[in-house]
RODO-2510 file (C-alpha; in nm, 4 decimals, decimal comma):
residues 351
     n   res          X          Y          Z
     1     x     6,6929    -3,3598     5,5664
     2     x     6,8144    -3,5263     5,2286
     3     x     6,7871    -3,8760     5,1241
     4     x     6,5928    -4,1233     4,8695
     5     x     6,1997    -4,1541     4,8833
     6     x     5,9985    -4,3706     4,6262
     7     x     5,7743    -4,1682     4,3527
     8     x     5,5639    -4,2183     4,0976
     9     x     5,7193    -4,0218     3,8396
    10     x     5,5495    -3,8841     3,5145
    11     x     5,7590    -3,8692     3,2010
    12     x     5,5984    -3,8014     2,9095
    13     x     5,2130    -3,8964     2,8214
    14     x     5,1164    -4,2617     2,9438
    15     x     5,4550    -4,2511     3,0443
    16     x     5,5318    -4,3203     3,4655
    17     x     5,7648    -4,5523     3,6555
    18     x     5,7985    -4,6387     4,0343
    19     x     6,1470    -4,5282     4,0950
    20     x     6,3663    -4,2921     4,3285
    21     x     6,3557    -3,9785     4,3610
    22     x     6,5792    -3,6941     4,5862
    23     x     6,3204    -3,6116     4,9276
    24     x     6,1766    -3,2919     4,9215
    25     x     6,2808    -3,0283     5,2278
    26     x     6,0289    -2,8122     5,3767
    27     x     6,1300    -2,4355     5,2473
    28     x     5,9798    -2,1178     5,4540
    29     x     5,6465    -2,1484     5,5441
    30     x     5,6256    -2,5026     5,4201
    31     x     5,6424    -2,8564     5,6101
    32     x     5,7654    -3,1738     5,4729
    33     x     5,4869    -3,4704     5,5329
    34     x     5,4601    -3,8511     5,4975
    35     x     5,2269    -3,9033     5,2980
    36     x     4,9756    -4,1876     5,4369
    37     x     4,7064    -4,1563     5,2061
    38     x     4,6597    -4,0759     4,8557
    39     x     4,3262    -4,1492     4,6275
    40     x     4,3349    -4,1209     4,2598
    41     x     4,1539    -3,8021     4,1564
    42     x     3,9085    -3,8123     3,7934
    43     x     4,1563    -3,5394     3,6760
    44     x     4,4656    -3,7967     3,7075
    45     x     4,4356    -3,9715     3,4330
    46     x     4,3967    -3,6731     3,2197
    47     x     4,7312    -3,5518     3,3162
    48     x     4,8952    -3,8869     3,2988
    49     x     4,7163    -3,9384     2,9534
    50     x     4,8500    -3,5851     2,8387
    51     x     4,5182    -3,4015     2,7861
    52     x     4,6532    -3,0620     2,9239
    53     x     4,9980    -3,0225     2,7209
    54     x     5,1770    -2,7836     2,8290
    55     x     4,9648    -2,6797     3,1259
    56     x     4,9498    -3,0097     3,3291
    57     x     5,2448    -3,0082     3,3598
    58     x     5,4012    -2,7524     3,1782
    59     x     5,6868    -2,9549     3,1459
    60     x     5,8075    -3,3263     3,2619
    61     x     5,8978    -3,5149     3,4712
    62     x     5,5880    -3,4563     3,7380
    63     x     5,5478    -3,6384     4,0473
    64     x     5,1016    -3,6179     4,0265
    65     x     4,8807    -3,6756     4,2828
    66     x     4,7340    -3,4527     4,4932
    67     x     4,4437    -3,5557     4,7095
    68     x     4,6126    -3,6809     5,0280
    69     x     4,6521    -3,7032     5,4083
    70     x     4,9656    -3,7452     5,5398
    71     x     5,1981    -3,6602     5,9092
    72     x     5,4379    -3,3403     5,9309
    73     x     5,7377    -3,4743     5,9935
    74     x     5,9635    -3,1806     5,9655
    75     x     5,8834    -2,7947     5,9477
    76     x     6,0469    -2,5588     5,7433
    77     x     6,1233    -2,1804     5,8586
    78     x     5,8366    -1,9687     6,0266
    79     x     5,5965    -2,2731     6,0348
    80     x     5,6120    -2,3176     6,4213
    81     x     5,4897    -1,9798     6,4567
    82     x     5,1439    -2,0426     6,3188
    83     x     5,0946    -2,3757     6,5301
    84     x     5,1914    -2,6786     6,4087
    85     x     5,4620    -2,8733     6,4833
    86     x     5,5841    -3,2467     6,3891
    87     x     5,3292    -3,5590     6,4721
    88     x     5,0218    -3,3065     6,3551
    89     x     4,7970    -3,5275     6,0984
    90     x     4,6972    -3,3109     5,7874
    91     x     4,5354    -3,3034     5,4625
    92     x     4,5774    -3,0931     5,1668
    93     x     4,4840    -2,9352     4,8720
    94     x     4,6224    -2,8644     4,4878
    95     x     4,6238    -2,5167     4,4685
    96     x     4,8714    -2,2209     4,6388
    97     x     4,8062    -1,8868     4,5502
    98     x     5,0996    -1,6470     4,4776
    99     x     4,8892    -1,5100     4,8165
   100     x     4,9734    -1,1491     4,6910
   101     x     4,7677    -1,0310     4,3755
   102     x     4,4066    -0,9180     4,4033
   103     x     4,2378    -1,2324     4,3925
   104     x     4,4602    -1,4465     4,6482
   105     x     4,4063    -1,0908     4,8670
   106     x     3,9778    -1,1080     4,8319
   107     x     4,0207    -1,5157     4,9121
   108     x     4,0093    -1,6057     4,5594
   109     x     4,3356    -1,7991     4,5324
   110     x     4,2216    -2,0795     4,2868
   111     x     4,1967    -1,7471     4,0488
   112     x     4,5370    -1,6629     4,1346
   113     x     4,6451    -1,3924     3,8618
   114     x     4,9787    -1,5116     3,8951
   115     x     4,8835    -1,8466     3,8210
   116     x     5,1567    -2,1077     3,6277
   117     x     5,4262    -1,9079     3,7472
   118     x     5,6526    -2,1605     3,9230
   119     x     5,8769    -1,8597     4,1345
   120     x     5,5108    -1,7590     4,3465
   121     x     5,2717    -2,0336     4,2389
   122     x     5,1956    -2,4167     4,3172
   123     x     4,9227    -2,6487     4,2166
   124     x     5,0710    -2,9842     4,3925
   125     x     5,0259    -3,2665     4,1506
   126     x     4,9421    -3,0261     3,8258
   127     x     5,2706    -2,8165     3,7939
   128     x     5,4050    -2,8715     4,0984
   129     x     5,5906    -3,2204     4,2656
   130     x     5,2717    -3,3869     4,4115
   131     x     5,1496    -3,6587     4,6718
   132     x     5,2163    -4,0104     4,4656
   133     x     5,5005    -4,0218     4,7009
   134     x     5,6219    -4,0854     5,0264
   135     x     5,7106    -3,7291     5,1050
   136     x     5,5739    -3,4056     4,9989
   137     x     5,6630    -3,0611     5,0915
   138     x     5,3939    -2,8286     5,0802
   139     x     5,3104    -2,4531     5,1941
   140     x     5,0990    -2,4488     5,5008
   141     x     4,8362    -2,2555     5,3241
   142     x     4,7578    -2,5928     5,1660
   143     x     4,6993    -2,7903     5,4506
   144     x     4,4451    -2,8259     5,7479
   145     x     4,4803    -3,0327     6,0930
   146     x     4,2744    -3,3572     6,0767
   147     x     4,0677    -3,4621     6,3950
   148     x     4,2134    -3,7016     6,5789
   149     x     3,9348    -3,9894     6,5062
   150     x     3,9590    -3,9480     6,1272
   151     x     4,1683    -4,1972     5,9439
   152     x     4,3864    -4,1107     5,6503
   153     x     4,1728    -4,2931     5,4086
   154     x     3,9302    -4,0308     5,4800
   155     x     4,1381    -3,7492     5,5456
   156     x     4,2487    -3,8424     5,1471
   157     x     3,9199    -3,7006     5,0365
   158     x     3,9019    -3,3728     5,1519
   159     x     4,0246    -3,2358     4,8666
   160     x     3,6999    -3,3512     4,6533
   161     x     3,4708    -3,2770     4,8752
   162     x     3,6148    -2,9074     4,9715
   163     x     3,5426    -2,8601     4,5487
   164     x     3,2100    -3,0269     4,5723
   165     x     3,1436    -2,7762     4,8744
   166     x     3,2528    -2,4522     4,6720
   167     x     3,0283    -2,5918     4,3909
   168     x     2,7304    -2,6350     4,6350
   169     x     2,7977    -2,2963     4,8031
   170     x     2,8232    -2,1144     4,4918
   171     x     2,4775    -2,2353     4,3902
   172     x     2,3433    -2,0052     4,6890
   173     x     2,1387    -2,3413     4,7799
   174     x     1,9363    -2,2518     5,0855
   175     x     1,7412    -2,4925     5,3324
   176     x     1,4050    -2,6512     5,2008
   177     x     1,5856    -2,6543     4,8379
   178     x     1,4855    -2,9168     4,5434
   179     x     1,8125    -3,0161     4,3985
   180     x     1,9633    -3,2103     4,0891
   181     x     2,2962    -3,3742     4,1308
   182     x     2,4038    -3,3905     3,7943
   183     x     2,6196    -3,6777     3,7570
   184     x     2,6736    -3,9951     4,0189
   185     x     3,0801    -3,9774     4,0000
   186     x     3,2895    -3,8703     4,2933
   187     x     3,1920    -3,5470     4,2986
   188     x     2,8278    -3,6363     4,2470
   189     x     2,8244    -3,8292     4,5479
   190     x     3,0833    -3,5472     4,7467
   191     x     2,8054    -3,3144     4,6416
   192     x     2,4869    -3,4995     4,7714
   193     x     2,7093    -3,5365     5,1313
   194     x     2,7126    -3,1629     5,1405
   195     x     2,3407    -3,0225     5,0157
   196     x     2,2229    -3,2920     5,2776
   197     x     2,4111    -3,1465     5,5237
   198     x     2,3646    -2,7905     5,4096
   199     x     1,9763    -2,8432     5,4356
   200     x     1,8450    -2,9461     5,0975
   201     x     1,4835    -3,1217     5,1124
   202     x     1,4656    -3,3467     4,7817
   203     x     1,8057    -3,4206     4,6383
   204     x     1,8061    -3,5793     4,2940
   205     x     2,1128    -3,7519     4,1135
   206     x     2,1441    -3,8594     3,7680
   207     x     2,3850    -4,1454     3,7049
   208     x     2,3568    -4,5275     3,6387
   209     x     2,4732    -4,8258     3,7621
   210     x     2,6702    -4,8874     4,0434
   211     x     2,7393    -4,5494     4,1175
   212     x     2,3758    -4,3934     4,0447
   213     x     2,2988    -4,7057     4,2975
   214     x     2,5951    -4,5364     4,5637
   215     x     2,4415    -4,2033     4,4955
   216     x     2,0890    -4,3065     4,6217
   217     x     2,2642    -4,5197     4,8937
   218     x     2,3985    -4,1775     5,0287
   219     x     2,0245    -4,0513     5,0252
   220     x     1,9510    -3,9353     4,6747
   221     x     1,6668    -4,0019     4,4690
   222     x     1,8134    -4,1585     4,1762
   223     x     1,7227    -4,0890     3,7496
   224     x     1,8737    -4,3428     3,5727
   225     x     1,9879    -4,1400     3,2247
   226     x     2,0406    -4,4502     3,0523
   227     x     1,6520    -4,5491     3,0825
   228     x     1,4828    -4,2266     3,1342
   229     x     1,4839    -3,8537     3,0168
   230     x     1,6555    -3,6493     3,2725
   231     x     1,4508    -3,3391     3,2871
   232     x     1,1577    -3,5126     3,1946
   233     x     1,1784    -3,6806     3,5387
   234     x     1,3072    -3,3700     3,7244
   235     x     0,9653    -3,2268     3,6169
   236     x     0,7363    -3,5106     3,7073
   237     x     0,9363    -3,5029     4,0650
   238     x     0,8799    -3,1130     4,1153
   239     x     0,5408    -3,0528     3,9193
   240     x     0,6710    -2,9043     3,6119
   241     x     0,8718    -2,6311     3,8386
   242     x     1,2465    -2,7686     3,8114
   243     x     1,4739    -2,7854     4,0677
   244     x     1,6357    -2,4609     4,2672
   245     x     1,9886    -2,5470     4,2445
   246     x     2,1359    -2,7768     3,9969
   247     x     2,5173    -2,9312     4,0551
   248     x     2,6655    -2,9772     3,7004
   249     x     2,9565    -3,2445     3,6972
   250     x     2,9227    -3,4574     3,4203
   251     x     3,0899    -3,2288     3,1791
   252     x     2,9527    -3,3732     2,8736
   253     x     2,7183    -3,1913     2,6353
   254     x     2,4032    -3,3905     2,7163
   255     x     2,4988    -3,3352     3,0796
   256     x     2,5458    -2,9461     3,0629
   257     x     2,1930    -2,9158     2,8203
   258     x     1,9825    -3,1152     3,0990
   259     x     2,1141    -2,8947     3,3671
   260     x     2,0061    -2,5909     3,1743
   261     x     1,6506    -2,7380     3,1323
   262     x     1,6320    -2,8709     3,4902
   263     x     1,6425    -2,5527     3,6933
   264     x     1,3828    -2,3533     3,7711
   265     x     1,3302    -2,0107     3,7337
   266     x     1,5458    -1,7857     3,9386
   267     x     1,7234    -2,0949     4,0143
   268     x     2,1455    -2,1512     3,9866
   269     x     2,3170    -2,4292     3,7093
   270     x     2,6415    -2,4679     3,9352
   271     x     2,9301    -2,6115     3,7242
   272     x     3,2512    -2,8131     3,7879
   273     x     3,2388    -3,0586     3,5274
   274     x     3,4930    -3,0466     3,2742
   275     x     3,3720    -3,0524     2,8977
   276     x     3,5905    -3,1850     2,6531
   277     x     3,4905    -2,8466     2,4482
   278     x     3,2418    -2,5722     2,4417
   279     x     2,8726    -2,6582     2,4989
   280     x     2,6016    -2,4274     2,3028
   281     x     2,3777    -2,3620     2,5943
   282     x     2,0357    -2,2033     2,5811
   283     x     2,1159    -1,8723     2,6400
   284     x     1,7571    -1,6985     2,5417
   285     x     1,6115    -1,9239     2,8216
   286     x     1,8887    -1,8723     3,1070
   287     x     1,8220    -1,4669     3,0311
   288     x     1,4052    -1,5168     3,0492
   289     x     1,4168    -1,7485     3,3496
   290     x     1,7242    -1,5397     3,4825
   291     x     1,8826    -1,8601     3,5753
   292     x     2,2307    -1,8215     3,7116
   293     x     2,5103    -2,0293     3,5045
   294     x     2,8360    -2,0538     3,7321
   295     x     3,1928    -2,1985     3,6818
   296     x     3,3567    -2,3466     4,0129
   297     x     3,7683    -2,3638     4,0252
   298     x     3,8522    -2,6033     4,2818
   299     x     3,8455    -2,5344     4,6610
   300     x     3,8898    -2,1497     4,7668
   301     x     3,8746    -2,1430     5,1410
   302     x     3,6458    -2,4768     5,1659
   303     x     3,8790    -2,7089     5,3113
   304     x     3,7664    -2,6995     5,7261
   305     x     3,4343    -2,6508     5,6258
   306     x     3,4833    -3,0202     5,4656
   307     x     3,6267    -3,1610     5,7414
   308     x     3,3341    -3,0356     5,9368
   309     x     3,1040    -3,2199     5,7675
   310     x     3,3624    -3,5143     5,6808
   311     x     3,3169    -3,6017     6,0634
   312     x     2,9498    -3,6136     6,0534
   313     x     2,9578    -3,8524     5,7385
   314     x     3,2729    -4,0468     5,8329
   315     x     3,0253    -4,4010     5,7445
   316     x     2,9392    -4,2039     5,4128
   317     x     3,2675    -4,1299     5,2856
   318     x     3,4085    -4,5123     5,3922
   319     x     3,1851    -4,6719     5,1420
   320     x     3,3338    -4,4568     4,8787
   321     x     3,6777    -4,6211     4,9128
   322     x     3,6416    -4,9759     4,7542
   323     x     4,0591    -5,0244     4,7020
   324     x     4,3795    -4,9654     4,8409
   325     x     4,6962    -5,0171     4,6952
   326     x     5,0492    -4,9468     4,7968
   327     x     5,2610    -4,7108     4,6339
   328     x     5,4739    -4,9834     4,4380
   329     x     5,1567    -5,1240     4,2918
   330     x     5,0372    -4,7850     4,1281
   331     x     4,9988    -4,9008     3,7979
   332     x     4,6929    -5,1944     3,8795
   333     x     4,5779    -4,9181     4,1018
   334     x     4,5594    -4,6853     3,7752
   335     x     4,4251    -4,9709     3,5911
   336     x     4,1485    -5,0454     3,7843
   337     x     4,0272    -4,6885     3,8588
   338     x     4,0302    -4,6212     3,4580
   339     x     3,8541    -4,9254     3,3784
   340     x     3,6164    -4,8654     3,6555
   341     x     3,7117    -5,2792     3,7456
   342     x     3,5934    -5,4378     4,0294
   343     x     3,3261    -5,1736     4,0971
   344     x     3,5727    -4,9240     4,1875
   345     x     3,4781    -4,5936     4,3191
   346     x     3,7587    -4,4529     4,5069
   347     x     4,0717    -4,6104     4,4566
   348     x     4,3632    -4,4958     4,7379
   349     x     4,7301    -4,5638     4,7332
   350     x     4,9030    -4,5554     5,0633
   351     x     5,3006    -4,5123     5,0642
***
């Protein structure tokens, strides 16, 4: 197909332009997509800020981005075969498994053990060109179709809230379950979409302003940290039990020690925030209370299952988007998600 497209394009730390850029072609078992809808993921900034040297990226320049909805627009060899063809409205996700080691093979792709290698590996937006552009070309492994009703701006999110689905999964939560939202960022508020719709009775987020406020607008009962003690309250709310299933994302210390202290016994810590570095964790109670402590990589095999519940919340997940940009205006769009200006929760760029 050939031609010019406009990128963002990373060069170094703190370092991106608008600009040109060659347009991608859609190899074997890949299509080429417009991209019509982009939102600026937490992790973003962290990669544009150069917080992951050589690992995101391993090496500039990077085209990031990589929570987006877009239109096929050409397909690539094979891709017919499997059932989509040009016009089909999509979303996507980061990661591509090589698709052939042992963990890709048991479903386990984020844990690909061939992970970083560029000749069998992808992670759009990370290592690989991503979606702050108008054309990406992706494996079809990394997409899903898009119902017909569901506008891009929404379609944009799936990505999030497939990872705040494996996190909530991976707790074990069951019906009837108390649970602690640890955390009222995007994921915080991805994760209290899906325990409500997975059948969780009283679900609790800790945050503070405006976004502890969204959090409790999307049906949480809301801790403010910055006034009260977080477990204290968890334990007034449950009488002195702690909650079943805890959802870990603020990935600071004080974050990670409150979940610990918040679940009950028997009960699962379920972890996606990030930490800056290691957090001593009370070990000698986890083993006594045999309280489960689990990591969460991304999205393995999450993505319909968030569009299924994506179309029940469509209202939800609307009043998470407070700005749109276009592409060429990137860098107020950066500025303002950042900042956290304007009252910005979900900032999305559309190309």
């Amino acid at each position: 197909m050939g031609g010019i497209m406009k990128a963002i394009v990373l060069r170094g730390p703190n370092d991106f332009i608008y600009t040109d850029v060659p347009k991608p072609e859609a190899g074997e078992n890949e299509v080429l997509c417009k991209v019509e809808a982009v939102s600026i993921c937490g992790t973003d900034p962290h990669i544009i800020q150069g917080d992951f040297p050589g690992e995101w990226p391993q090496r500039f320049p990077l085209i990031p981005g990589h929570e987006w909805a877009g239109t096929i627009v050409a397909l690539g060899r094979n891709v017919s075969e499997y059932g989509y063809k040009a016009g089909d409205r999509v979303c996507g996700i980061a990661n591509l498994g090589c698709g052939h080691c042992k963990n890709c093979m048991e479903g386990r792709f984020t844990l690909c053990l061939n992970y970083g290698n560029p000749k069998i590996h992808r992670m759009y937006g990370h290592i690989s060109s991503g979606a702050y552009a108008e054309y990406i070309a992706v494996n079809i492994r990394s997409i899903c179709k898009l119902p017909d009703d569901m506008e891009f701006e929404i379609g944009c999110l799936m990505d999030p809230l497939s990872i705040a689905l494996h996190m909530v999964e991976h707790s074990h939560l069951k019906a009837g379950d108390d649970v602690l939202v640890n955390g009222a960022g995007a994921q915080g508020w991805m994760a209290v979409i899906c325990c409500k719709s997975l059948g969780a009775k009283n679900i609790y987020c800790a945050g503070s302003g405006d976004r502890l406020k969204m959090a409790e607008n999307l049906g949480a009962i809301p801790i403010d940290y910055r006034k009260e003690d977080v477990v204290q309250k968890v334990m007034e709310y449950t009488s002195g039990y702690g909650v079943m299933r805890v959802m870990e994302t603020t990935g600071t210390v004080q974050g990670v020690r409150n979940a610990c202290w918040s679940a009950a016994r028997g009960g699962t810590i379920s972890v996606v925030g990030l930490p800056k570095e290691d957090v001593a964790i009370p070990v000698k109670h986890l083993v006594m209370d045999e309280i489960e402590f689990v990591g969460n990589r991304a999205n393995p095999n999450t993505l319909e299952g968030a569009i299924s519940i994506a179309d029940g919340h469509k209202d939800e997940l609307r009043k998470l988007v407070t700005h749109v940009f276009p592409l060429s205006q990137y860098s107020k769009a950066y500025e303002i998600f950042t900042t956290r200006a304007e009252k910005s929760l979900k900032v999305v760029i559309k190309p």
